[in-house]
C-alpha positions as CSV (number, residue, x, y, z in Angstrom):
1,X,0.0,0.0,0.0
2,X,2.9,2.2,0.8
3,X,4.9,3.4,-2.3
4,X,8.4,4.9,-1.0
5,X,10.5,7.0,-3.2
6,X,13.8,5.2,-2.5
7,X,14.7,2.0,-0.1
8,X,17.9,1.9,2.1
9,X,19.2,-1.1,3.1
10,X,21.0,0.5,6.7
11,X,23.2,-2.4,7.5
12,X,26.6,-1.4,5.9
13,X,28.2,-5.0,6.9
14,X,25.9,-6.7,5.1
15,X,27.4,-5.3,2.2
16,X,31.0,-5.8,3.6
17,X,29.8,-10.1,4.1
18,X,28.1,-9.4,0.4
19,X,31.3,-8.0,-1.3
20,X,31.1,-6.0,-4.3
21,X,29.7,-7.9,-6.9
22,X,27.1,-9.3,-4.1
23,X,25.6,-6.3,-3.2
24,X,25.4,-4.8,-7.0
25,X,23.4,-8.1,-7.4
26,X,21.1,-7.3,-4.0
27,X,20.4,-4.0,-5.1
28,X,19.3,-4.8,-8.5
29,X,17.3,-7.8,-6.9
30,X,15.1,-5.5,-4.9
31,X,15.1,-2.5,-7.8
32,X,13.1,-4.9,-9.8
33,X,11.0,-6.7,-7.0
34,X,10.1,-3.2,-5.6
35,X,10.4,-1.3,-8.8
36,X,11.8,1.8,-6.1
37,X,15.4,2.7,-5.8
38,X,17.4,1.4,-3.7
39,X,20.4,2.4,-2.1
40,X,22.6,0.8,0.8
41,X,24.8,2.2,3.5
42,X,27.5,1.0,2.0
43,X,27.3,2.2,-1.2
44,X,25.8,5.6,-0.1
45,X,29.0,6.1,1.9
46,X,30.9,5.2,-0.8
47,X,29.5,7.9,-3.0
48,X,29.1,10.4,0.0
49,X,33.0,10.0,0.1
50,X,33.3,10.4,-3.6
51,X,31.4,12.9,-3.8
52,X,33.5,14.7,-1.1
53,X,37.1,14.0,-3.0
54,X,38.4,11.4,-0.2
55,X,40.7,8.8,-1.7
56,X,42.5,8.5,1.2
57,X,40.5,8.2,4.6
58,X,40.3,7.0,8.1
59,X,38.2,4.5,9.4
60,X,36.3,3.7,12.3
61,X,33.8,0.8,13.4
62,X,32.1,-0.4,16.6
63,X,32.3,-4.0,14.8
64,X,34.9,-6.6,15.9
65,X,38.3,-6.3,14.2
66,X,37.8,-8.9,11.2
67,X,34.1,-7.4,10.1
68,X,36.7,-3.9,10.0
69,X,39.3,-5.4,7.9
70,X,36.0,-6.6,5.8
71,X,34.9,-3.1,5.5
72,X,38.5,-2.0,4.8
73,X,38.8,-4.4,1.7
74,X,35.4,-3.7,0.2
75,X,36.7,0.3,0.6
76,X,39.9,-0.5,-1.4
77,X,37.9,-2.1,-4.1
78,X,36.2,0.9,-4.7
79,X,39.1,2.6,-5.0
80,X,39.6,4.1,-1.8
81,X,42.3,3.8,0.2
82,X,42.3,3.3,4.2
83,X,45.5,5.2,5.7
84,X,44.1,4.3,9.2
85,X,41.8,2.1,10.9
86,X,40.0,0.9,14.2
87,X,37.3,-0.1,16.2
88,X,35.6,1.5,19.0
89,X,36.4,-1.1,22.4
90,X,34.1,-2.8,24.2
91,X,31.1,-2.6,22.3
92,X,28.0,-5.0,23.5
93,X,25.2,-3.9,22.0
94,X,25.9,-1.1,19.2
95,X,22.5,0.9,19.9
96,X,23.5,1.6,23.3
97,X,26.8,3.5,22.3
98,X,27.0,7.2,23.0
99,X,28.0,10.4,20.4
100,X,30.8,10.8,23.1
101,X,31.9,7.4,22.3
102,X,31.8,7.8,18.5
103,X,33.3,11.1,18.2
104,X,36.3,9.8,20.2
105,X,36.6,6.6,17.9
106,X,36.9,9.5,14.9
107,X,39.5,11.4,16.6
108,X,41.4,8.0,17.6
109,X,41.2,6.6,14.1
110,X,42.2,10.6,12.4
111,X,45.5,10.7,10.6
112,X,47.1,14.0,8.8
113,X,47.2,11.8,6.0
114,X,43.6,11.0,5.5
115,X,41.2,13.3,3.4
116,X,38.1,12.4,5.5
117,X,37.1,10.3,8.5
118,X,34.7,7.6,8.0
119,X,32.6,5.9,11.0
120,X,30.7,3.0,9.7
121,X,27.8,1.4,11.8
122,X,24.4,2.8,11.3
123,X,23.4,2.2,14.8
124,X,25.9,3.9,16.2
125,X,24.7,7.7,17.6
126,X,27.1,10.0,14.8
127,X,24.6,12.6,13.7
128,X,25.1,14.8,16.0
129,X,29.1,14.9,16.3
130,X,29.4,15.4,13.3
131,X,30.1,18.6,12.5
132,X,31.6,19.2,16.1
133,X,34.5,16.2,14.6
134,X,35.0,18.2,11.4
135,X,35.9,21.7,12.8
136,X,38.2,19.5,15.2
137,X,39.8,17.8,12.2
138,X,39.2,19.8,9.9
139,X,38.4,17.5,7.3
140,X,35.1,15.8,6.6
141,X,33.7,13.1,8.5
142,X,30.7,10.9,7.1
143,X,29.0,8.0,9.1
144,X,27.1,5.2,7.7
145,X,24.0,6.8,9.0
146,X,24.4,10.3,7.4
147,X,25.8,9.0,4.0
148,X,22.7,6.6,3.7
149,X,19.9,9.5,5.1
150,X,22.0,11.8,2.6
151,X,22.1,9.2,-0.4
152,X,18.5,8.3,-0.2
153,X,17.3,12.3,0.1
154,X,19.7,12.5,-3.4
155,X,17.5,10.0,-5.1
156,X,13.9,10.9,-3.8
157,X,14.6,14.0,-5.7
158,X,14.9,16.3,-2.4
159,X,17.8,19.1,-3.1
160,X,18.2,20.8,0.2
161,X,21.5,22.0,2.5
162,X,21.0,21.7,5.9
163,X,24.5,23.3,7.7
164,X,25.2,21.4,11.4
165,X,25.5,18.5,10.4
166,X,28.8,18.2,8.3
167,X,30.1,19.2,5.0
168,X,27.7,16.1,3.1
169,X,24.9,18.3,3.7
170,X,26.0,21.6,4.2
171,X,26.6,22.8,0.8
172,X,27.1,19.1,-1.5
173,X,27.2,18.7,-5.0
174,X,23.5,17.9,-6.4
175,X,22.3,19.9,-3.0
176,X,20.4,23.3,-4.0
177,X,22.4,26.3,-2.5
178,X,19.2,27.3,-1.1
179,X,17.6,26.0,2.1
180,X,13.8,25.5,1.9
């Protein structure tokens, strides 16, 4: 009954478990089941990164240390190279984390060498450091969570900024300069 303008699939390791090729093949699965686009969290960080001019970036996960190297080889496939990496300690349930906890796993995983910061795991509470972790780095820092929100607002056809929360939506490429 419901007919959505685009489908996210917010589980970025699914794609990292799926691989490349796997998750092209999901995604085209569902486009013609659902006849909707569909993007994943993955992929929308991915192009949020692109989009951004990273190529070189660090990495952060609340996942165990082999789903990161996962993450980290699916990253390099696409071209993108991981200068640093690591996961945030002591993780039980990822939900219960705190935006103290995953701005200091982006400041732990920062290099000068990386273009961007990149904090995977969509239910992990980044939103709201984000922009606070960019002025502090200054360089762009993406999540899972606001690559996927910004990645499915891209292809529902809604062109809008909104400044506070990080340089993806504060003034991006296919964004309208205006706010509305």
């Amino acid at each position: 009954m419901v007919k959505p303008s685009v489908m996210v699939l917010a589980h970025a390791a699914t794609s990292y478990t799926l691989g490349r090729e796997g998750e092209a093949e999901l995604v085209q699965r569902l486009q013609a089941k659902y006849q909707v686009p569909i993007a994943t969290a993955f992929g929308s960080s991915v192009a949020a990164l692109k989009t951004l001019g990273a190529k070189r970036i660090a990495y952060g996960t609340p996942y165990s240390a082999e789903a990161t190297l996962q993450g980290k080889a699916l990253l390099e496939e696409y071209g993108i190279t991981v200068v640093s990496h690591g996961t945030l300690p002591n993780v039980t349930i990822i939900y219960d984390e705190t935006p103290e906890r995953a701005y200091q796993l982006g400041r732990s995983v920062d290099t000068p060498d990386a273009q961007a910061v990149f904090l995977s795991g969509t239910g992990m509470p980044t939103i709201a450091i984000l922009e606070t972790l960019e002025q502090d780095l200054g360089k762009p820092a993406v999540s899972a969570a606001s690559a996927m929100m910004w990645q499915a607002l891209r292809l529902a056809g809604v062109r809008h900024c909104q400044p506070g929360y990080g340089r993806l939506f504060a003034s991006s490429p296919g964004m309208d300069a205006e706010r509305s």
